[in-house]
C-alpha positions as CSV (number, residue, x, y, z in Angstrom):
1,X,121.6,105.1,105.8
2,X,123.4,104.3,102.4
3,X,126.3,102.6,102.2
4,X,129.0,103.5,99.7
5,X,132.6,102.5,98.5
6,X,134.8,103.1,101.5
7,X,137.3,105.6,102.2
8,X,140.0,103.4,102.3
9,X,141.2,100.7,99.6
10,X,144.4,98.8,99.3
11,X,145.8,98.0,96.6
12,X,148.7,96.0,95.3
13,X,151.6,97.4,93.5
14,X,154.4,95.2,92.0
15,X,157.0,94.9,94.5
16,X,153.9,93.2,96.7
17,X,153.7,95.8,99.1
18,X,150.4,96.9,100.2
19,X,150.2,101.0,99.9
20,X,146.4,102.2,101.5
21,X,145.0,104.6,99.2
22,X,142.4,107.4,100.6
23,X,139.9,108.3,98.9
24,X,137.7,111.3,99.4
25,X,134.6,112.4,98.7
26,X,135.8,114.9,95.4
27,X,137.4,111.4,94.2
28,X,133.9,109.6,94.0
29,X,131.6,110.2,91.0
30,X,127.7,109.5,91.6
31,X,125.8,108.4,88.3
32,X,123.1,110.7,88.9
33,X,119.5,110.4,86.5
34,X,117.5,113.9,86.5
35,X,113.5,113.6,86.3
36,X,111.5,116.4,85.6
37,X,108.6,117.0,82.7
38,X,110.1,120.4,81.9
39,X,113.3,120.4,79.6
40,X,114.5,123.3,80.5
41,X,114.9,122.4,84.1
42,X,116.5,119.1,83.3
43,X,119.0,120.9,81.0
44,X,119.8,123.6,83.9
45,X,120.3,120.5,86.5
46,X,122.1,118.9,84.0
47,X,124.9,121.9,84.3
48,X,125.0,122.5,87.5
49,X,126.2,119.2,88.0
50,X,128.4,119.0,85.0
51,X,130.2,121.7,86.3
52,X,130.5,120.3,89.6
53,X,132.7,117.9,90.8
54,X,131.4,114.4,91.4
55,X,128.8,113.9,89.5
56,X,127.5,112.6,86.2
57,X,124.3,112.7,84.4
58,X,123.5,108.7,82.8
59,X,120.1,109.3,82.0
60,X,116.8,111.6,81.9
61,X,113.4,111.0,82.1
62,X,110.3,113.3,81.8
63,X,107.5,111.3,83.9
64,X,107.8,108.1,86.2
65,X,107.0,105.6,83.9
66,X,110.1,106.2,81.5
67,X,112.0,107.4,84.9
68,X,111.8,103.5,85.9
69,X,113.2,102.3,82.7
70,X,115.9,104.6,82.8
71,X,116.5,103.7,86.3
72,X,116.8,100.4,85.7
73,X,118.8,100.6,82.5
74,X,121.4,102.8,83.9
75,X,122.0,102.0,87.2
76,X,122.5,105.4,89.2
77,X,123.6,106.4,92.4
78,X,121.3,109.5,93.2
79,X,117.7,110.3,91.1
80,X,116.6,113.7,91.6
81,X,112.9,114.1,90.7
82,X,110.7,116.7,90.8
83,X,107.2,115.9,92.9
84,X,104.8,116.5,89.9
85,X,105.1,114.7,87.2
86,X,103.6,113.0,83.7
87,X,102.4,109.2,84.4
88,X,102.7,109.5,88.2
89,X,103.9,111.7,91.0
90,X,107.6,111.6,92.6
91,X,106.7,110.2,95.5
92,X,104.9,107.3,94.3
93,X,107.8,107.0,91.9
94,X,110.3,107.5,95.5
95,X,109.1,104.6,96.9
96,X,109.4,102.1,94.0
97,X,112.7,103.1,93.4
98,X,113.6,102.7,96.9
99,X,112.2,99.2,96.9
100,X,113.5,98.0,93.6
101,X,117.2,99.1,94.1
102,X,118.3,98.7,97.3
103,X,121.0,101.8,98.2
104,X,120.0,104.4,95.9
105,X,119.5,107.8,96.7
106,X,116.5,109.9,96.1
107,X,116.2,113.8,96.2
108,X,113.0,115.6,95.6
109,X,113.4,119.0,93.9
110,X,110.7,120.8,93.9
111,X,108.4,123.9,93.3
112,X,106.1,123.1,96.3
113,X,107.1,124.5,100.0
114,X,104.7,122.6,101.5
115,X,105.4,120.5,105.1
116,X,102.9,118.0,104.4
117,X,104.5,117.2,101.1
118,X,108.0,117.0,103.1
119,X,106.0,114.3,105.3
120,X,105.1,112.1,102.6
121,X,108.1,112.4,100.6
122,X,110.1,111.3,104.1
123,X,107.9,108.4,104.5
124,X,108.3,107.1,101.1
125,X,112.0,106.7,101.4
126,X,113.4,109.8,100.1
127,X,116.6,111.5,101.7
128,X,115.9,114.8,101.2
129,X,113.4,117.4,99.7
130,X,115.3,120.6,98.3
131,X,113.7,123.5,96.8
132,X,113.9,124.9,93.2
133,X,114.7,128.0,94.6
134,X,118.4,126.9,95.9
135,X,121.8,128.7,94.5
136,X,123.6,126.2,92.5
137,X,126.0,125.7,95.2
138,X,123.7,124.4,97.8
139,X,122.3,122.2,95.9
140,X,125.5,120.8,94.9
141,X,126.5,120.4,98.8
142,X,123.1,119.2,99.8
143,X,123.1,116.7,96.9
144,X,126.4,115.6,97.9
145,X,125.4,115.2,102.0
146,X,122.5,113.3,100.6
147,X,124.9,110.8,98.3
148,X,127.8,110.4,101.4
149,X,125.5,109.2,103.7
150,X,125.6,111.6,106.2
151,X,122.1,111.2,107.0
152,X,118.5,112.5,105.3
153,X,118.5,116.2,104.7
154,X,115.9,117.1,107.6
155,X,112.0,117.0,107.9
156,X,112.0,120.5,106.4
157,X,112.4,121.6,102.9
158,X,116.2,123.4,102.1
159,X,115.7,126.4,100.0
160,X,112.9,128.5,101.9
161,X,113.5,131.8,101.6
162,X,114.0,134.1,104.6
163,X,110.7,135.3,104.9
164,X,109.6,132.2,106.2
165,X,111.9,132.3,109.4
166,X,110.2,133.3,112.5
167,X,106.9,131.9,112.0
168,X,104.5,129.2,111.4
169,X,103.8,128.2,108.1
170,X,99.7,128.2,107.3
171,X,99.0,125.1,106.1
172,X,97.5,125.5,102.4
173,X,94.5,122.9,104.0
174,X,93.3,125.6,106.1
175,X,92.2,127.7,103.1
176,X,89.7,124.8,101.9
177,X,85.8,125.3,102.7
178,X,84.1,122.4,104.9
179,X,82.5,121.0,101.7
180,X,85.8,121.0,100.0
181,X,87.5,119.4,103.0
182,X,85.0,116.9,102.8
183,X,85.8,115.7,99.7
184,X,89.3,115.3,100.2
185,X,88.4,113.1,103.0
186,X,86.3,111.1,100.8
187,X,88.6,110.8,98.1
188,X,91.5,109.9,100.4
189,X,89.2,106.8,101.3
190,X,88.8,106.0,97.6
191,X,85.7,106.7,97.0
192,X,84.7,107.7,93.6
193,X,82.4,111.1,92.3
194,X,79.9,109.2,92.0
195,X,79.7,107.9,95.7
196,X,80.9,111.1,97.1
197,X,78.1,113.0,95.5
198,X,75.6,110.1,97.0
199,X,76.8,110.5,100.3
200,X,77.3,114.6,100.6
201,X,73.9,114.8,98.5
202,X,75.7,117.0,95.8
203,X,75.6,116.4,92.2
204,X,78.6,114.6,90.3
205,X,79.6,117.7,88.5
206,X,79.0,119.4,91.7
207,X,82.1,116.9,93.1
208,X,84.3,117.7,90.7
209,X,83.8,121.4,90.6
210,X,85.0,121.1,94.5
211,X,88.1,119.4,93.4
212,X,89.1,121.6,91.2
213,X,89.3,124.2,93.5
214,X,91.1,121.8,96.0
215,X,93.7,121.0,93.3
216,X,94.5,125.0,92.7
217,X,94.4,125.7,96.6
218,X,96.7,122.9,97.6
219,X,98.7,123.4,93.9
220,X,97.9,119.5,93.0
221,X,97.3,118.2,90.0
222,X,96.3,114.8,90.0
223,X,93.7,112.5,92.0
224,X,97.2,110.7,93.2
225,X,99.0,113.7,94.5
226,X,96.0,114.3,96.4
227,X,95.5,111.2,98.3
228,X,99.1,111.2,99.3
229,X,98.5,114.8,101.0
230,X,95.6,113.6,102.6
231,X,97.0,110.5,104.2
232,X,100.2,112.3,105.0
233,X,98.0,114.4,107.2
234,X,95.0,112.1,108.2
235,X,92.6,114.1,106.5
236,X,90.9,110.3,105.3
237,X,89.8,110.6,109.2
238,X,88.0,113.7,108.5
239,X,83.9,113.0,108.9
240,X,81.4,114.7,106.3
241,X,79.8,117.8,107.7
242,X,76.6,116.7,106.6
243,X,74.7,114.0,108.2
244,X,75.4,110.0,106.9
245,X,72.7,108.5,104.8
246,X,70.1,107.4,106.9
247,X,69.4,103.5,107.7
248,X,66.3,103.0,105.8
249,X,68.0,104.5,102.4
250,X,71.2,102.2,103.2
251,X,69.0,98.9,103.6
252,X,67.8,99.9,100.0
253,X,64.6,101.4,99.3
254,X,62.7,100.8,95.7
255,X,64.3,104.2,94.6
256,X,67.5,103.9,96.1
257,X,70.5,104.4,93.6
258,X,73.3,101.5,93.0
């Protein structure tokens, strides 16, 4: 998917003989930039690799806006962000990166082992989505699968613990109530409090007391995050439970509301 220097170079030494020269992958260095809002987690990822071979840390950022600057400033091989952050999300911040500078590498490390977040990541460009929960060592190897080119890092996340083997993951979604689910739906097609609480017949307040429960079910915590986990799942498809507004109030009424 990426491609890198190649193993082989020639160079030429003084007597004008040409001598190939292999180089493997503990003789490349990738110019890595950590992102995380936490200090402490950037500090700890910032050792691991420092006391790995082949890498080095050029820059840090602690949300996605200042994640672009640095990104741009310093010129890395490999960003590793973690999925919630300050200012944006890391997938939103994924994509733009992937966009902007053609041939990097980005690696979600996160907190969240959650398939539908897997999904989104994927489709924004990312080549893999590791868990916080790795040993240092596998996520030294899986960082450096990831930067060789070897190919994404699979459509699951790397790091869940044995207890998930053997069965099917519950999807977080499933815990929602109807009216919840309904909201998602709605805010997935960009509609605002305001219009959600027109159409389901609820009160604003009402609106955003349902996403607040929705953001500590599905462990979100922005309006963002949440669109991207209902589009990565076609939840914007979803139809109210409650019946649409009926014609004569939609060809407006004297007391119909803008």
């Amino acid at each position: 998917m990426v491609s890198w220097a190649p193993r082989h170079r020639a160079r030429q030494p003084d007597c004008g003989q040409i001598v190939q020269v292999v180089v493997t992958a503990s003789d490349v260095t990738y110019r890595t930039v950590i992102v995380d809002d936490h200090e402490l987690l950037r500090a700890g990822t910032r050792q691991i690799l420092e006391d790995a071979s082949g890498f080095t840390v050029v820059g840090e950022a602690a949300d996605a806006e200042s994640a672009r600057d640095v990104v741009a400033a310093s010129r890395p091989d490999l960003v590793i962000a973690d999925i919630r952050l300050p200012t944006g999300n890391g997938i939103d911040l994924a994509a733009q990166l992937v966009d902007d500078h053609p041939g990097i590498v980005v690696v979600i490390l996160s907190a969240y082992d959650d398939p539908h977040y897997v999904r989104a990541a994927m489709a924004a460009g990312v080549t893999g989505y590791l868990l916080k929960t790795l040993p240092s060592h596998e996520l030294v190897e899986a960082l450096r699968v990831a930067c060789t080119g070897a190919g994404r890092l699979g459509a699951r996340p790397i790091g869940r613990g044995e207890k998930d083997a053997g069965h099917q993951d519950t999807s977080p979604y499933e815990e929602l109530t109807s009216r919840e689910a309904d909201v998602v739906g709605l805010v997935a097609r960009g509609m605002s409090n305001k219009v959600i609480a027109r159409d389901l017949g609820i009160s604003p307040r009402t609106v955003e007391g349902h996403l607040n429960h929705v953001f500590e079910k599905l462990g979100i915590g922005s309006r963002t995050e949440l669109v991207h986990y209902a589009l990565a799942n076609s939840l914007f498809a979803r139809e109210p439970t409650t019946d649409p507004p009926a014609p004569d109030r939609a060809a407006g009424s004297p007391g119909t509301p803008e």
